[in-house]
C-alpha positions, -999 to +999 in steps of 0.1 A: +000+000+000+013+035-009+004+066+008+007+091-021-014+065-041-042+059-012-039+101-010-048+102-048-075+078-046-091+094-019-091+124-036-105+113-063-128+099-048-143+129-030-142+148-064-167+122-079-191+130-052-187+163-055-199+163-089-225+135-082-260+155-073-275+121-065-244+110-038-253+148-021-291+141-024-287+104-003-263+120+020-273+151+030-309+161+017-328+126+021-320+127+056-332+160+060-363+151+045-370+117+062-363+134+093-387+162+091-417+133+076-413+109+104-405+136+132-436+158+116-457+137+101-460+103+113-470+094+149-479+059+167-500+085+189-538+084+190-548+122+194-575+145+183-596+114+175-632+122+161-650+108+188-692+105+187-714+113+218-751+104+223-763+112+257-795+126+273-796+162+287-791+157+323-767+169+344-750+138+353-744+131+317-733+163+306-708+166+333-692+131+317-692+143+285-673+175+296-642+152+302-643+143+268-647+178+255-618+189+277-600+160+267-568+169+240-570+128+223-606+134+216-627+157+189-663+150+204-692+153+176-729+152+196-755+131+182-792+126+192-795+095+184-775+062+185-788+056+146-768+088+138-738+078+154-734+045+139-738+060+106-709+082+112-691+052+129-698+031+093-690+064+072-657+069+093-663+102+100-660+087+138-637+068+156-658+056+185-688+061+195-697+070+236-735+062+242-751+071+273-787+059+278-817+084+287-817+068+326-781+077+325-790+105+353-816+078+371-795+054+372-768+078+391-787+092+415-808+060+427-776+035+427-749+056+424-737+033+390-746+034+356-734+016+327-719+035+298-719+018+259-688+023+241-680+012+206-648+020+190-638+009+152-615-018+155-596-019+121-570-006+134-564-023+162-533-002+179-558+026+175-587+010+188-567+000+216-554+035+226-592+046+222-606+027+242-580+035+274-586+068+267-620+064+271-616+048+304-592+074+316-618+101+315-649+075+327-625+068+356-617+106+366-659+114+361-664+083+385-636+100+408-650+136+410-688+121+414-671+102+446-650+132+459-690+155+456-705+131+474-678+131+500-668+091+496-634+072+483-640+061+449-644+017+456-617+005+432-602-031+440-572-028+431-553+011+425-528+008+402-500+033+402-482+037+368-444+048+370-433+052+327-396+051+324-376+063+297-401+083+278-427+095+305-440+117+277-456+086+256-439+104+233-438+081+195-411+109+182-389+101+208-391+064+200-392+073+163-368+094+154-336+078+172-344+046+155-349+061+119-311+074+123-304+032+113-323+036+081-306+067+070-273+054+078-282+025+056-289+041+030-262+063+029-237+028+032-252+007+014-269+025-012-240+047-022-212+022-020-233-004-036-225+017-068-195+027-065-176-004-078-203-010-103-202+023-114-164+019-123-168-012-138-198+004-162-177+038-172-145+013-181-126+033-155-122-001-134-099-013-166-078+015-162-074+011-126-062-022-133-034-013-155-020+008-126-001+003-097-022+006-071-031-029-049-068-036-045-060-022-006-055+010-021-090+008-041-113-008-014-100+019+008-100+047-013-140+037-018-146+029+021-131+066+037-148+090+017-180+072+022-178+065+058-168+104+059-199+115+039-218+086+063-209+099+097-216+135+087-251+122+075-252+110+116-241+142+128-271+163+110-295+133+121-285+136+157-282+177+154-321+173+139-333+148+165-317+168+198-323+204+186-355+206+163-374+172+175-363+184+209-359+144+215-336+137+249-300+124+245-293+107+277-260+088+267-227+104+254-215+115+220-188+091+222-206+060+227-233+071+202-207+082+176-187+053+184-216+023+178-225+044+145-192+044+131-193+001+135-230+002+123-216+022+092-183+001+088-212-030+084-233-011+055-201-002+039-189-037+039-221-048+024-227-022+000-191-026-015-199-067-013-228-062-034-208-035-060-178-065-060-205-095-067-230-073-094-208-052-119-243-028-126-252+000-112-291-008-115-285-044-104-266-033-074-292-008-066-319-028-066-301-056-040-292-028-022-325-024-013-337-052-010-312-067+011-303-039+032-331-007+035-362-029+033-352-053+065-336-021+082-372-004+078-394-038+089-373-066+108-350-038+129-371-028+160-375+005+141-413+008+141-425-027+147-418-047+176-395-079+176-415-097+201-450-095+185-431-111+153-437-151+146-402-170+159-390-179+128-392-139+117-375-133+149-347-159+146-345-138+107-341-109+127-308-119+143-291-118+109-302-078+102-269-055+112-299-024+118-316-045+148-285-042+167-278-005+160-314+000+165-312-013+200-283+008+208-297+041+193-329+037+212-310+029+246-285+057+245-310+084+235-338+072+262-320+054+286-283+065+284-251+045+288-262+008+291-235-008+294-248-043+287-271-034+260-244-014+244-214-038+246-236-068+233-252-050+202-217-037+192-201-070+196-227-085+171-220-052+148-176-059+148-183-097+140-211-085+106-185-057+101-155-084+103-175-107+081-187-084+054-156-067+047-133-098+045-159-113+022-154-083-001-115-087+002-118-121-006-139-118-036-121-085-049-086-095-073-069-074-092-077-093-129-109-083-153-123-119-153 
C-alpha cells in the first residue's frame, strides 16, 4: 500500500461525489427530509380522535361528557340518536362512538352506578386500543369527582399506580426518530457504495485502474473513507435534527453514540461494496441494495415494529439484520443512556457483521478483469 497513491484515490474519490448530485441528495438532503416526515408527520400517537357522543340532557351526563370535551385525544361530535352515530361510525367520520342511555342521570342518582356503551372501530387495532384507554381514563376521573362530591373514596379493587420510564411523555417521536437514524445510515452505506464499484466497472474506468499500480487495498480503501466520511456526517445532521429541532432527549454520550455508529456504518459499507464486487451494474446493485439492506432495516430492525409480537421464525430472521443491533443501541443511548450491557452486546454483534462483510469483499475482490 502506498500513501501518495491511497492520497490520490481518496481524492479522487471525494471529487466524484462532489460532482454527483445524486451521492449529495442520499447523503445530506434525504436525511433532511426523512427526518422532518417521520418527526412531523408520522406518529404511533392516538390524538384528536373524532370521537361521537349520544347522551340525554341531564346533568350527570353532561358533566361526563365535559371530560371528553376537555380532553386533547378526543374531537367530540354530539348526536341525538345512537342511529346517527353509527352512521358516522360506518362512514368513518367517527372513531368511537360513547353512548349514554336516557336513565343515565336515574341510574346515578338511585344506585350511584350506571353503565356506559362504548363502541370504538377496530380496524385498526393499535388505534382501537389507545381509544378505548382513553375512554376509560376520563370514565375513571368522572367516576372520581362524582365520589369526591358526594364526599366518599372512589371503591376501586385494586389502584394501580403507573411509574413510565424512559419516555414519561408517551412520546412516538422520541421512539421514532432515534431509531430512523439506522435507516438513514443505511442508506447512505449501502446505497452509495453499492454503486460505487459497479459504477467503475460500467464507465471502463475499473480497466484502467487495473493497469495501474495501485493494490486492491488502495481501491477498497480509497472507496470505504470517503463514504464513511460522507456517512458519519449524514449521523451528525441526524442527531443535530433529532436533539435540537425534535427536541428528542439524548441521555448517553457522544462518544458512545458516535462510536456504535461508526461500527454500524463500517457494516453497511462492507455490504454495500460486497454487493458493487458481486453485481458489476449500477441498477442491479441498486436494486439488492435495497432489497437486502433498507427494506429489513425499515421492517425486521425494531424501528417501528416490535420484535417480540413477530412469529419465531421472523424473529430468529431478525438476528441476521446489522440495523436490529444498532437500532437497540440508538434507542437505549437516547432514552435510557449508557447501558453498558445493551451497548457492549449490540456492538459485539456489529464488529463480528463488520469483520465478516468486509473480509468477504476482500476475498472476492482480485486485481484481474475476469
Amino acid at each position: 500500500m502506498n500513501r501518495m497513491r491511497l492520497r490520490g484515490l481518496i481524492r479522487k474519490e471525494f471529487l466524484q461525489i462532489m460532482r454527483d448530485p445524486s451521492a449529495i441528495a442520499i447523503a445530506v438532503v434525504l436525511p433532511f427530509v426523512l427526518l422532518l416526515l417521520f418527526g412531523y408527520g408520522v406518529s404511533l400517537n392516538a390524538r384528536r380522535v373524532p370521537l361521537a357522543l349520544v347522551a340525554p340532557h341531564s346533568p350527570q351526563a353532561q358533566e361526563l361528557l365535559g371530560g371528553f370535551d376537555h380532553s386533547p385525544y378526543f374531537v367530540p361530535r354530539r348526536y341525538a340518536t345512537m342511529a346517527a352515530a353509527t352512521h358516522a361510525l360506518v362512514r368513518r367520520r367517527v372513531q368511537g362512538i360513547v353512548w349514554l342511555r336516557s336513565d343515565f342521570g336515574r341510574h346515578v342518582l338511585a344506585r350511584g352506578n350506571a353503565g356506559i356503551g362504548v363502541f370504538v372501530n377496530g380496524v385498526d387495532a393499535n388505534n382501537a386500543g389507545l381509544l378505548e384507554a382513553y375512554i376509560r381514563g376520563v370514565w375513571l376521573g368522572w367516576l372520581s369527582r362524582q365520589a369526591q362530591a358526594q364526599g366518599s373514596a372512589l371503591s376501586v379493587p385494586v389502584t394501580v399506580e403507573q411509574r413510565i420510564w424512559f419516555n414519561a411523555a408517551l412520546r412516538s417521536r422520541n421512539y421514532l426518530v432515534p431509531g430512523l437514524i439506522a435507516i438513514v445510515m443505511t442508506l447512505i452505506g449501502a446505497l452509495l457504495t453499492a454503486q460505487v464499484v459497479s459504477r467503475e466497472w460500467e464507465r471502463g474506468t475499473m480497466e484502467a485502474l487495473m493497469a495501474t499500480p495501485v493494490s486492491m487495498a488502495d481501491i477498497l480503501l480509497s472507496k470505504l473513507i470517503p463514504y464513511f466520511v460522507l456517512g458519519m456526517a449524514g449521523m451528525a445532521l441526524s442527531v443535530a435534527m433529532a436533539v435540537w429541532l425534535f427536541t428528542v432527549p439524548l441521555r448517553g454520550t457522544l462518544l458512545v453514540l458516535f462510536s456504535a455508529s461508526g461500527l454500524f456504518l463500517l457494516v453497511a459499507l462492507g455490504m454495500g461494496l460486497l454487493i458493487s464486487t458481486v453485481a458489476k451494474n449500477q441498477f442491479i446493485s441498486a436494486t439488492i441494495a435495497i432489497v437486502t439492506t433498507f427494506l429489513p432495516a425499515f421492517i425486521l430492525s425494531g424501528f417501528i415494529f416490535d420484535l417480540n409480537s413477530m412469529p419465531w421464525p421472523v424473529r430468529l430472521l431478525t438476528h441476521i439484520v446489522a440495523a436490529r443491533y444498532f437500532v437497540a443501541i440508538l434507542q437505549t443511548v437516547f432514552g435510557a443512556g449508557d447501558l453498558w450491557p445493551v451497548v457492549l452486546a449490540n456492538a459485539a454483534a456489529l464488529c463480528v457483521m463488520a469483520a465478516f462483510f468486509l473480509g468477504l469483499t476482500w476475498r472476492l475482490s482480485r486485481k484481474r478483469l475476469d
